[in-house]
N, C-alpha and C positions, 0 to 999 in steps of 0.2 A: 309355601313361602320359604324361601333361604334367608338364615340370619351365618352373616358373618362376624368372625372374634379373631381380633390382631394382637402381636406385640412384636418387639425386637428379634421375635426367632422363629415364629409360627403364624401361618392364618389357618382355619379354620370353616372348614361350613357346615353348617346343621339344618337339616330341614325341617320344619314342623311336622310333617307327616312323621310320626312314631318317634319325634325327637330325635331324629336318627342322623348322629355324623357322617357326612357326604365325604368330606375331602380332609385330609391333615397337608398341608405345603411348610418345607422349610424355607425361608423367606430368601433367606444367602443365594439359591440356584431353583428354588421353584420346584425341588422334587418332592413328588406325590407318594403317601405310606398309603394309603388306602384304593383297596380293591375298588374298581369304577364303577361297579354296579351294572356292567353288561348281564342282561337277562337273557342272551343264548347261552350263559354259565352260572350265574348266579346273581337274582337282581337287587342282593340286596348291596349296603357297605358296611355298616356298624350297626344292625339292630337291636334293641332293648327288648328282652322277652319277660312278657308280665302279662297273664296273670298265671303261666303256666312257661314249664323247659321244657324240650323233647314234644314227642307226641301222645296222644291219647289214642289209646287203643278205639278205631271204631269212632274219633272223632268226636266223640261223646263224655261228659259227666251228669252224674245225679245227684240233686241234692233236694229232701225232702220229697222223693221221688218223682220229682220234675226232671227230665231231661233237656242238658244245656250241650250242643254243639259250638266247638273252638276249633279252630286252623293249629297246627301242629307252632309253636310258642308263645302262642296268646295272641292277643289282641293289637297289642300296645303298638305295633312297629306298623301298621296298616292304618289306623288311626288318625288324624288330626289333632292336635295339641297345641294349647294355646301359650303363647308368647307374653309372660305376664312380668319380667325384668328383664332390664340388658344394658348393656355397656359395651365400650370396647375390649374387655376382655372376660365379660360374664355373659350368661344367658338362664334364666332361667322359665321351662316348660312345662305345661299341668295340663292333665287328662283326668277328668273326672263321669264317673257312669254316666250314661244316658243311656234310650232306648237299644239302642243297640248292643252296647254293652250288658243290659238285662237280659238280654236274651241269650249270650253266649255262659254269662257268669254274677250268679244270685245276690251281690252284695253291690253297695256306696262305699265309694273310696274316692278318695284325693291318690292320685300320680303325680310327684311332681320329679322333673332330672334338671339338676344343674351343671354348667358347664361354664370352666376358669381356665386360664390359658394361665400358667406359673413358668416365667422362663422357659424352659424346652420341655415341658411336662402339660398335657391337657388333661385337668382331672375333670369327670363327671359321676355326679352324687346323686342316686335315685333315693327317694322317701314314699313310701306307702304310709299313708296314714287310714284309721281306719272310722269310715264318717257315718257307718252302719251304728244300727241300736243292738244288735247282737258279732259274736264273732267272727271273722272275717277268718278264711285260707289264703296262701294265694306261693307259687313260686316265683323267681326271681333270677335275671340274669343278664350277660351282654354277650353278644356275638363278630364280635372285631373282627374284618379279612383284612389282614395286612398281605400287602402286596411283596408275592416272593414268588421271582424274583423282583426284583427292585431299580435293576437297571438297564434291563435290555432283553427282548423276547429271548433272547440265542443264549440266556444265561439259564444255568441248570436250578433247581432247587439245592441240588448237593453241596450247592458254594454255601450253606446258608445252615445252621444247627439252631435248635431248641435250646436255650440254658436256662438251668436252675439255679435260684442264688445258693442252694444249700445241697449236700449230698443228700439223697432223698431215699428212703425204703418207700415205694409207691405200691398203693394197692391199684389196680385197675379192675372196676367192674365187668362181667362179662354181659356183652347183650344175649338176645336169642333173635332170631329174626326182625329184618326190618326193625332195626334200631330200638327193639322193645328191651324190655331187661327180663335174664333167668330169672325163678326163686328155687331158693331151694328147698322150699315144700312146694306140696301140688296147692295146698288148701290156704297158706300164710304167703306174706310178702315180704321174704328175707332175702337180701341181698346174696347173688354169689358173686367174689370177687378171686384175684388170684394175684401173685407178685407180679408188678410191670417190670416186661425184660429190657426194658428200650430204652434206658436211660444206661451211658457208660459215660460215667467221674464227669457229670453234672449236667451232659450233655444227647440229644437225641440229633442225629444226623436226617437230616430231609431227603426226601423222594420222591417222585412222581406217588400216584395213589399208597400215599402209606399208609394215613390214617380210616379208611374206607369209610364205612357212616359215624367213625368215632369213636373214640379211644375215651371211655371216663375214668378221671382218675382220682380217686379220692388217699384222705392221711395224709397229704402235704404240709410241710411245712416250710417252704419256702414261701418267701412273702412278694416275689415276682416271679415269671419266667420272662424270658428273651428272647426275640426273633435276630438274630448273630447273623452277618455275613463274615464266612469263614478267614477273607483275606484282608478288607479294610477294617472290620473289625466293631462298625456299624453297629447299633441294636436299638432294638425297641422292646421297655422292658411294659409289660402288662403285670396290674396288681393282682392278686390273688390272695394277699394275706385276707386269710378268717374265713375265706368262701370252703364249705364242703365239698365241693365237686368241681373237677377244674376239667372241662372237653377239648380238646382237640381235632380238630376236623381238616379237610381241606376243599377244593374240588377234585371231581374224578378227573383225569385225564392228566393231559400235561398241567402240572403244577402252575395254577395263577394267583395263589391266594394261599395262606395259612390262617387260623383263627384259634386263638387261645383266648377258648370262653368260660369263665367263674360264672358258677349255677347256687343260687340257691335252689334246688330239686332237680326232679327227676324225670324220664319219660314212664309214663308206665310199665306196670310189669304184663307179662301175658298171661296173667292171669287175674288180672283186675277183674274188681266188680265194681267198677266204675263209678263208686263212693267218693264224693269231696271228702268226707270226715275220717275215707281210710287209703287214701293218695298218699304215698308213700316221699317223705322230703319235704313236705312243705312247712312252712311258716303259720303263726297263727297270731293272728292282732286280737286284743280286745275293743268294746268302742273307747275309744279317741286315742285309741295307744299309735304309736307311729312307729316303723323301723326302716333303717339306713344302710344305703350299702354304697361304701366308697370303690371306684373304679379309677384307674388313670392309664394314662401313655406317656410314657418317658422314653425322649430320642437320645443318645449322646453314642460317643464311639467307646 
């Protein structure tokens, strides 16, 4: 089901399936920021990854030495999710266990995301709470394709740069194959990371295949980045403050999409041993504790 959300500057649509924003339109000329969800590229547009980021090695985790199979960022964006407020410029959505979900991932939980339309800003607010009698894991995240280019197939990616609100010393993790991460022991799971060169005086220049399976980048401090067209000046700032790991991705080929996604965690390293309790990034609820992660999209020139 589609729920739509209006005001003076913006519609919106969200699908129940994964709660997942479909479309952002500014109202004034009806132009679309979101990637369409063509599945000979990539089918999704905005999805919420919960209860896991990235992939698990082998598809798999253990807990209690039960083995639980997950799809490479969880569950949540494949799902069905119920529609439990709304209005004309709110919504809010909740997923909570069922069979199915036991079988991928061993705990009860409340999922809920809300979604406000504030002036030219859509913020959406995920809550995990935790409805287990013991304590809950779990990662956390959003995967936005904002559509770049934004006006016309014949337009290049190059018209268009990355901004950071702040000068930035960037650590970038380095993967090992197949978007798994190094460590740098054979036997621990320590991160290796190294300075990101790709940031010059605030800004990262776009390209056809730049960022290949991902660029993570952690020790930020800026509290957005910006998808900029170089000429009119356009942008769309995505939040970031407080998240540890901010991705960058694209599609291969010719540039249709950029995605500047805030993670709480990680994908595995290659050398897991595919322990919940020693998953490297994640969050940890006790019962009935709840934790919050603010997201938004902010359009102005």
């Amino acid at each position: 089901m589609k729920v739509r959300l209006k005001n003076d500057f913006l519609q919106v649509e969200i699908d129940t399936k994964g709660a997942e924003l479909h479309s952002v339109k500014r109202i004034k000329d009806g132009k679309e920021y979101l990637w369409c969800g063509n599945p000979e590229v990539w089918r999704f547009h905005a999805p919420i990854l919960f209860p896991i980021t990235g992939r698990l090695k082998e598809g798999y985790m253990i807990w209690e030495e039960k083995k639980y199979t997950m799809p490479n960022h969880g569950f949540a964006r494949d799902l069905e999710h119920s529609l439990v407020e709304s209005s004309e410029t709110r919504a809010v959505f909740r997923l909570t266990e069922n069979e199915e979900t036991l079988k991928a991932y061993p705990w009860s939980f409340v999922f809920e995301t809300e979604y406000v339309l504030e002036g030219e800003k859509v913020s959406f607010k995920t809550t995990v709470k935790n409805s287990d009698n013991k304590d809950i894991l779990f990662g956390l995240g959003s995967h936005t394709a904002l559509l770049c280019p934004q006006n016309t197939e014949k337009e290049s990616a190059e018209n268009y740069v990355l901004e950071f609100e702040k000068e930035e010393d960037i650590q970038q993790i380095i993967p090992a194959e197949d978007a798994f991460l190094k460590s740098a022991q054979k036997d621990k799971q320590i991160l290796v990371t190294e300075k990101y060169p790709h940031v010059n005086h605030r800004e990262i220049v776009l390209k056809d295949n730049f960022f290949g399976d991902g660029h993570i980048l952690t020790g930020l401090t800026s509290s957005w980045i910006a998808l900029v067209h170089k000429v009119s000046g356009e942008k769309v700032k995505v939040n970031v403050k407080d998240y540890p790991y901010v991705v960058l991705w694209q599609n291969p080929g010719k540039c249709r999409f950029v995605c500047i996604e805030p993670w709480f965690g990680l994908p595995d390293f290659t050398n897991t041993k595919h322990l919940w309790e020693e998953k490297f990034g994640l969050n940890r609820l006790k019962p009935g504790e709840s934790f919050t992660s603010d997201q938004s999209l902010t359009f102005s020139r």
